[in-house]
BAFIMAR-302484 format. One record per atom (N, C-alpha, C, O): x, y, z; residue in one letter. Coordinates in steps of 0.001 Angstrom, whole numbers, plus 500000, padded with zeros to 6 digits. Layout:
BEGIN
XYZa...
***
This chain:
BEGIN
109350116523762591x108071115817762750x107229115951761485x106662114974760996x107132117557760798x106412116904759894x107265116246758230x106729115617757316x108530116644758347x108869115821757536x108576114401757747x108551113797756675x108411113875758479x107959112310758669x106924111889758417x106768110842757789x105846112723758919x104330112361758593x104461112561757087x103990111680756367x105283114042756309x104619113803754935x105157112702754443x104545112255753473x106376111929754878x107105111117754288x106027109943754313x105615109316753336x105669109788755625x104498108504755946x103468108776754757x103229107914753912x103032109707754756x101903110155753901x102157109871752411x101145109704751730x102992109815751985x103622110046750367x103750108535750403x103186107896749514x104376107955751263x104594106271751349x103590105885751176x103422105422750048x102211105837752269x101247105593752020x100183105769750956x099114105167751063x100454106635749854x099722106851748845x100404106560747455x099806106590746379x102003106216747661x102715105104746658x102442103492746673x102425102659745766x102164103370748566x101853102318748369x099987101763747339x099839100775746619x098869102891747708x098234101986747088x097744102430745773x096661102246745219x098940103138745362x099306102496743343x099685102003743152x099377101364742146x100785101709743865x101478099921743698x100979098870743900x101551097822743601x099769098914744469x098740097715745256x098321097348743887x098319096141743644x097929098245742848x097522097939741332x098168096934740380x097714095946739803x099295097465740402x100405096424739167x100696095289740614x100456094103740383x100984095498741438x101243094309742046x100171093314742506x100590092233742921x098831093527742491x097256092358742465x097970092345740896x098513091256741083x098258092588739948x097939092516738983x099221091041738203x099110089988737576x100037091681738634x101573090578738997x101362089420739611x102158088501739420x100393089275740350x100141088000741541x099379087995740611x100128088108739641x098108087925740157x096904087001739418x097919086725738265x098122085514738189x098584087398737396x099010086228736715x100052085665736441x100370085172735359x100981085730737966x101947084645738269x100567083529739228x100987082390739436x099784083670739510x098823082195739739x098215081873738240x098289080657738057x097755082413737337x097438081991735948x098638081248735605x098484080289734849x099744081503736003x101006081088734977x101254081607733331x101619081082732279x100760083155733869x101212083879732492x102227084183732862x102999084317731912x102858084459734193x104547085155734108x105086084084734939x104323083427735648x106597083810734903x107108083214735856x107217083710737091x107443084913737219x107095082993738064x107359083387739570x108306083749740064x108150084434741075x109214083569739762x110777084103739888x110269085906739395x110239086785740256x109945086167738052x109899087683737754x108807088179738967x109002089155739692x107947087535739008x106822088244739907x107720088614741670x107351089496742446x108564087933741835x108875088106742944x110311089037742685x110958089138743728x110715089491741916x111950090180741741x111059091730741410x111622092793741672x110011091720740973x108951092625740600x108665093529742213x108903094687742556x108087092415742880x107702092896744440x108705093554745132x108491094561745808x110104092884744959x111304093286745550x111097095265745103x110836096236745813x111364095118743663x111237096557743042x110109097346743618x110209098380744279x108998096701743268x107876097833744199x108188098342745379x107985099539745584x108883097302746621x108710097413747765x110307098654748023x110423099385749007x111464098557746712x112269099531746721x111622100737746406x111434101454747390x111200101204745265x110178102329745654x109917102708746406x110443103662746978x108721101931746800x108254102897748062x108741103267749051x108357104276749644x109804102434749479x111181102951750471x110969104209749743x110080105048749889x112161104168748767x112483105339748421x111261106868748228x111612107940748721x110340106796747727x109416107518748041x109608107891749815x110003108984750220x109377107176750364x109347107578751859x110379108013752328x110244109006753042x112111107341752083x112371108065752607x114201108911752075x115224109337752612x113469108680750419x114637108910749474x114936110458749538x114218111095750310x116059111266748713x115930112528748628x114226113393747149x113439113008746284x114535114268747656x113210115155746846x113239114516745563x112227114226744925x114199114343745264x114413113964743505x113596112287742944x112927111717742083x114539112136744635x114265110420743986x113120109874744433x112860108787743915x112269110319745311x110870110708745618x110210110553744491x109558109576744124x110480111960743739x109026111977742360x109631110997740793x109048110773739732x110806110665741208x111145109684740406x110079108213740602x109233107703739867x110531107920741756x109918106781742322x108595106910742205x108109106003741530x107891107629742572x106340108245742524x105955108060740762x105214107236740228x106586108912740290x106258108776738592x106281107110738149x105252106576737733x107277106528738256x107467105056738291x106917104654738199x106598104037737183x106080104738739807x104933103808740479x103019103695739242x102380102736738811x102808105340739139x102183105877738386x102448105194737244x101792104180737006x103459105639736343x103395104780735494x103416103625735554x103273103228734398x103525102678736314x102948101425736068x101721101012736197x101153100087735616x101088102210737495x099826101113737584x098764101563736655x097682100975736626x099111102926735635x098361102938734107x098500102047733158x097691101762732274x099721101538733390x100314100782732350x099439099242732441x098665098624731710x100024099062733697x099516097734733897x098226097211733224x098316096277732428x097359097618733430x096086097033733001x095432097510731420x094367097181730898x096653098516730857x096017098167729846x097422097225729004x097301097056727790x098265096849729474x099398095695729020x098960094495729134x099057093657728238x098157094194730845x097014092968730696x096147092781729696x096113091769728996x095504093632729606x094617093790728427x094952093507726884x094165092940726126x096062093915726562x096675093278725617x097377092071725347x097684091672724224x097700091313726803x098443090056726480x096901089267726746x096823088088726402x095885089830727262x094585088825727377x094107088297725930x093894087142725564x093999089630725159x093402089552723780x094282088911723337x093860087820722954x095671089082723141x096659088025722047x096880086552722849x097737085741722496x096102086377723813x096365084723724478x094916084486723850x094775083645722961x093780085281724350x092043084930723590x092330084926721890x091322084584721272x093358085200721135x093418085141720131x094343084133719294x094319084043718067x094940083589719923x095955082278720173x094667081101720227x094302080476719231x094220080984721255x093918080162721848x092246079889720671x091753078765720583x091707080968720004x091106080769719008x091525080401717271x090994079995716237x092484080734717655x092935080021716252x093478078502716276x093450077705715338x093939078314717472x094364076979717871x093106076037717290x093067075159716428x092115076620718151x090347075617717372x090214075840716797x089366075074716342x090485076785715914x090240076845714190x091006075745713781x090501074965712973x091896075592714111x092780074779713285x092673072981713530x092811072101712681x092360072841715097x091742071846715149x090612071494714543x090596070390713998x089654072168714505x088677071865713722x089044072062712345x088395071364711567x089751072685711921x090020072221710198x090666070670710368x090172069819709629x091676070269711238x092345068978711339x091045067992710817x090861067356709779x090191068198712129x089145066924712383x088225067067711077x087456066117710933x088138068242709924x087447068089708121x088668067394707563x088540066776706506x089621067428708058x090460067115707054x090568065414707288x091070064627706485x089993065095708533x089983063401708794x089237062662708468x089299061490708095x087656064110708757x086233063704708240x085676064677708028x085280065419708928x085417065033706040x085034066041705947x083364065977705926x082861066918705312x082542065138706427x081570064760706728x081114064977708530x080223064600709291x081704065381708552x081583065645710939x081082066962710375x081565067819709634x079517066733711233x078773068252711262x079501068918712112x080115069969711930x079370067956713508x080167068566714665x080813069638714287x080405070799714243x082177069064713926x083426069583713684x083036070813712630x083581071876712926x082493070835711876x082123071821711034x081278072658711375x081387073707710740x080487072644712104x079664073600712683x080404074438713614x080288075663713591x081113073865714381x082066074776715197x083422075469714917x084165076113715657x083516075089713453x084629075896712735x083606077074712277x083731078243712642x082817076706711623x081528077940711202x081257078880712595x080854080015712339x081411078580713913x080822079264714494x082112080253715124x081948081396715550x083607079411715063x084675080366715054x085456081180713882x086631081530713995x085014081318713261x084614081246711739x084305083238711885x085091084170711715x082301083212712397x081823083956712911x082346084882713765x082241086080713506x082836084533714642x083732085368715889x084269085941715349x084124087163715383x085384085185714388x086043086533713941x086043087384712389x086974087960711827x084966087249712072x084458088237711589x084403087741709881x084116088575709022x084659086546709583x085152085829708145x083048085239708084x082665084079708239x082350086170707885x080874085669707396x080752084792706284x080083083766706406x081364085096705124x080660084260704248x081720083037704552x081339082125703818x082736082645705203x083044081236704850x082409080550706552x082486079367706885x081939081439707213x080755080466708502x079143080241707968x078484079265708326x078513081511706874x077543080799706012x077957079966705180x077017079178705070x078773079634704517x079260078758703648x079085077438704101x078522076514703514x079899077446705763x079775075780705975x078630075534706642x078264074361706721x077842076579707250x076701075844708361x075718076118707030x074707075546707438x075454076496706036x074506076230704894x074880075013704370x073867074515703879x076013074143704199x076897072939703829x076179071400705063x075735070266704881x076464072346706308x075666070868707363x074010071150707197x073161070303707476x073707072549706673x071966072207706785x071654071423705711x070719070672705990x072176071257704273x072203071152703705x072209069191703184x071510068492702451x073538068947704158x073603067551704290x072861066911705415x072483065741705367x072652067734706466x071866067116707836x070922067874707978x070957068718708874x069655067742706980x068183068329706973x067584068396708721x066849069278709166x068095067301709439x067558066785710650x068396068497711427x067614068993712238x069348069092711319x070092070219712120x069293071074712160x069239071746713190x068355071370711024x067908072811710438x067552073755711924x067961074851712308x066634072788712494x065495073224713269x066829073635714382x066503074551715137x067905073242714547x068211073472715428x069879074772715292x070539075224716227x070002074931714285x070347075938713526x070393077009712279x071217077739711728x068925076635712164x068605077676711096x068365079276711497x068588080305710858x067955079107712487x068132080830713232x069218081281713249x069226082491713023x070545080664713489x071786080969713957x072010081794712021x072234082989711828x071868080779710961x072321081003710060x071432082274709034x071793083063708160x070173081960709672x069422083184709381x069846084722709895x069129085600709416x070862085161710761x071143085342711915x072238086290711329x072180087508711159x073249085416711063x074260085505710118x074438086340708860x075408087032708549x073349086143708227x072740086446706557x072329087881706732x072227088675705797x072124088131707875x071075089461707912x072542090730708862x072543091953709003x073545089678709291x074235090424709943x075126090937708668x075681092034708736x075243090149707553x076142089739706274x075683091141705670x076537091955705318x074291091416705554x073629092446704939x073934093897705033x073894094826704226x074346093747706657x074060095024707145x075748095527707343x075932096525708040x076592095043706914x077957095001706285x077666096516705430x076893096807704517x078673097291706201x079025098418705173x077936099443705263x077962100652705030x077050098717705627x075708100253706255x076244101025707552x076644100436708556x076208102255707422x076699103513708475x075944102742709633x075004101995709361x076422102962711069x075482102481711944x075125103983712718x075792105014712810x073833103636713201x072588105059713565x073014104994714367x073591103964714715x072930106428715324x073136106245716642x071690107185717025x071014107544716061x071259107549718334x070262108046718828x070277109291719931x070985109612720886x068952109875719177x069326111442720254x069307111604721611x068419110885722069x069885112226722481x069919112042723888x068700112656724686x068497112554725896x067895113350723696x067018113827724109x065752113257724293x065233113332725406x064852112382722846x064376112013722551x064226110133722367x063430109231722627x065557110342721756x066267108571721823x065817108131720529x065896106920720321x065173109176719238x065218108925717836x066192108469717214x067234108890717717x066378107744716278x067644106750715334x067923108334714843x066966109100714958x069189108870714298x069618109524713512x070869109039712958x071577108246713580x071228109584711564x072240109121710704x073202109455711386x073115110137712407x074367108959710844x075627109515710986x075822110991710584x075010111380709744x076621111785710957x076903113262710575x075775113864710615x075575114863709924x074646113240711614x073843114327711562x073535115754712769x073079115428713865x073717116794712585x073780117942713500x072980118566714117x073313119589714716x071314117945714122x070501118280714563x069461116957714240x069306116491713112x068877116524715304x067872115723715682x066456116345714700x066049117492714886x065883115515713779x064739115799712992x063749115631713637x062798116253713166x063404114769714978x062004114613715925x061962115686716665x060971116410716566x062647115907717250x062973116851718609x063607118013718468x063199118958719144x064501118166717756x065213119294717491x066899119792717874x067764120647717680x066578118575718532x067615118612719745x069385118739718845x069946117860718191x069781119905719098x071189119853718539x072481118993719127x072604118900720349x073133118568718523x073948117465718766x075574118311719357x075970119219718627x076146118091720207x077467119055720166x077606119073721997x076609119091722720x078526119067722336x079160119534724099x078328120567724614x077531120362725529x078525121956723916x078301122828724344x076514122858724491x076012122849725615x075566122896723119x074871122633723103x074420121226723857x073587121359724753x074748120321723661x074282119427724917x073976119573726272x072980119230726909x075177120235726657x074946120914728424x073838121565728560x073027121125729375x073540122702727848x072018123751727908x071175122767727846x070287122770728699x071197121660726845x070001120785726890x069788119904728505x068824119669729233x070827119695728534x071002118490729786x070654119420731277x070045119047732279x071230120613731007x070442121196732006x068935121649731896x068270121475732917x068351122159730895x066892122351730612x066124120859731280x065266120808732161x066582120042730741x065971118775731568x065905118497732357x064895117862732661x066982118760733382x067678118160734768x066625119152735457x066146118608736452x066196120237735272x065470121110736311x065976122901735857x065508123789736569x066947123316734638x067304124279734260x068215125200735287x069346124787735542x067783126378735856x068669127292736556x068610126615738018x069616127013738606x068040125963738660x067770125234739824x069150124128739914x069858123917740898x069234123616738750x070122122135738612x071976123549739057x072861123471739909x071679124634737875x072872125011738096x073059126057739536x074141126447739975x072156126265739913x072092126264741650x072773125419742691x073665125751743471x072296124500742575x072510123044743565x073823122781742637x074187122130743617x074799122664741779x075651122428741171x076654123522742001x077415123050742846x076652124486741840x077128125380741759x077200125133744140x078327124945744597x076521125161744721x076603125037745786x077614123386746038x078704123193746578x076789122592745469x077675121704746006x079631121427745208x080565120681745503x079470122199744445x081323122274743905x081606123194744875x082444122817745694x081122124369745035x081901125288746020x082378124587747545x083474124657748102x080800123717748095x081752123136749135x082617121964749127x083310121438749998x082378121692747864x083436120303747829x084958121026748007x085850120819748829x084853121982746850x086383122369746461x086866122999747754x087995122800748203x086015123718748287x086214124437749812x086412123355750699x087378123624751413x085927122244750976x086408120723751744x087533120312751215x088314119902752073x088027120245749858x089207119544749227x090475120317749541x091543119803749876x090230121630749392x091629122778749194x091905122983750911x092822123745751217x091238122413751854x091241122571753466x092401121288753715x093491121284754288x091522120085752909x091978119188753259x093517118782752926x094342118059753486x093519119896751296x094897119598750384x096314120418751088x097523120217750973x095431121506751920x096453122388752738x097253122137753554x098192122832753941x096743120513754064x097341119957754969x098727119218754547x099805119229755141x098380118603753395x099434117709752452x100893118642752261x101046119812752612x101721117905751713x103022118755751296x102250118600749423x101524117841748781x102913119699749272x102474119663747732x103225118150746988x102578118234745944x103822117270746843x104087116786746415x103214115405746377x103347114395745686x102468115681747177x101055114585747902x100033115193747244x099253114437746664x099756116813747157x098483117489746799x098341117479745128x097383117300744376x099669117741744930x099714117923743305x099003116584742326x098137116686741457x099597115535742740x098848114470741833x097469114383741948x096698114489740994x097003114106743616x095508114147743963x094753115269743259x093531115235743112x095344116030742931x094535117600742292x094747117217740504x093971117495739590x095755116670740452x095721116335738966x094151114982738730x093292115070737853x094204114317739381x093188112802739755x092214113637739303x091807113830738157x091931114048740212x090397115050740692x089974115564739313x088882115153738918x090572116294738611x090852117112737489x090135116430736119x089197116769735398x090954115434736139x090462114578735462x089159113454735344x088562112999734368x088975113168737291x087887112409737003x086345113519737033x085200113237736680x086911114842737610x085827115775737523x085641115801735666x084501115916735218x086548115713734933x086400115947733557x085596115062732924x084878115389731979x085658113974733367x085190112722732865x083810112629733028x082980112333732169x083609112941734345x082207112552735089x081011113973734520x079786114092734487x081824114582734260x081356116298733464x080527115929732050x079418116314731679x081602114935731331x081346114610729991x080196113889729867x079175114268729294x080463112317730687x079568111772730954x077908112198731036x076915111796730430x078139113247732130x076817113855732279x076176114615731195x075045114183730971x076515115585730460x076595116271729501x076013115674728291x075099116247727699x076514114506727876x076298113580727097x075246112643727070x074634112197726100x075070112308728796x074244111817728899x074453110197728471x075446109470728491x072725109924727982x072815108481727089x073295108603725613x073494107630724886x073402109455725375x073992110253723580x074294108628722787x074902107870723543x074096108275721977x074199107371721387x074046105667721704x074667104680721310x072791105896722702x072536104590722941x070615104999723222x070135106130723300x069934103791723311x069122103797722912x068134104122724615x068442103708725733x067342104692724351x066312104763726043x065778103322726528x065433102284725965x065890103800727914x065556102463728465x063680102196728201x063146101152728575x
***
């Protein structure tokens, strides 16, 4: 009996990492980024897994399990990369159309203004000031309606190669790059030092009171709850935890650290 439940249990928590790469497989076999044929030979595979997770031997369990895991990390940042090289396709394509339509009529503001403005995107400044200074130039009548854009431009052109500031978490003063201590406030820059700060603010020995109470009963709720699991269920969830406790740690710690107060 309880080999079954953990088996149910382990099934059930392969299945919803697989729920990840597989929403992820369906949106873009409906985009028509993959063929439908793979997307459905894909599902077949998921849905072998998780069999096997449920009700394979020990081995082929954390095989299958690792698998699963690794895909549904994988997945979205592999989306993520075929998004940017299709958004990056699909912008050069209008670059190139719009060079076509100068090359038919090198007189089309149109067409030239919107090579200037993909131009911009990706990051080629002086040849998008080049041409939208070229249509203000010939179509006095545009100015009013893109001279900000190109003013815009000029000042972004400028600031090319200047360190960019970031701001103290304390205060929310501009400070340089490499700098190790906040000149308004005082406030030292660093993890360790950050935390003392972040707690001095939060309410000081009080914050690490109420901290300190509510981890004890979490972890005391979690390790009750994990006792129940077969370790092969507890182990990853405790790895999860681990990590998003790490994250959410940093976060806090850090604070707004390099962005500006509301």
């Amino acid at each position: 009996m309880g080999e079954a439940v953990a088996g149910v249990s382990l099934a059930a928590f392969a299945l919803i990492l697989a729920s990840i790469p597989v929403i992820k497989l369906i949106h873009w076999g409906i985009d028509g980024g993959v063929e439908p044929g793979l997307v459905i030979v894909a599902l077949f595979l998921y849905l072998a897994l998780i069999v096997s997770v449920a009700a394979g031997p020990s081995l082929v369990k954390v095989v299958a399990l690792l698998l699963i895991l690794v895909s549904a990390v994988l997945m979205p940042v592999l989306g993520g990369a075929a998004a940017q090289a299709e958004l990056k396709r699909m912008d050069e394509d209008r670059v190139q159309s719009y060079a076509a339509a100068l090359d038919r009529n090198p007189m089309d503001p149109v067409a030239r203004i919107a090579l200037a403005q993909e131009l911009e995107k990706r990051g080629d400044l002086d040849q998008a000031i080049e041409h939208l200074e070229w249509v203000l130039k010939e179509f006095p009548k545009l100015t009013f309606q893109h001279q900000r854009t190109l003013d815009t431009w000029k000042r972004e052109r400028e600031r090319q190669g200047v360190p960019d500031l970031f701001f103290c978490h304390m205060c929310h003063a501009e400070q340089l790059p490499g700098t190790k201590q906040c000149a308004q406030c005082g406030a030292v820059f660093g993890t360790a030092e950050g935390m003392r700060q972040r707690l001095y603010l939060d309410g000081g020995p009080k914050t690490i009171i109420r901290g300190f109470i509510v981890t004890t009963v979490a972890v005391g709720l979690g390790l009750f709850a994990l006792l129940e699991l077969p370790s092969i269920v507890a182990g990853p969830i405790i790895i999860a935890a681990l990590i998003v406790g790490a994250v959410v740690f940093l976060k806090w710690v850090g604070g707004d650290l390099g962005k500006p107060g509301d």
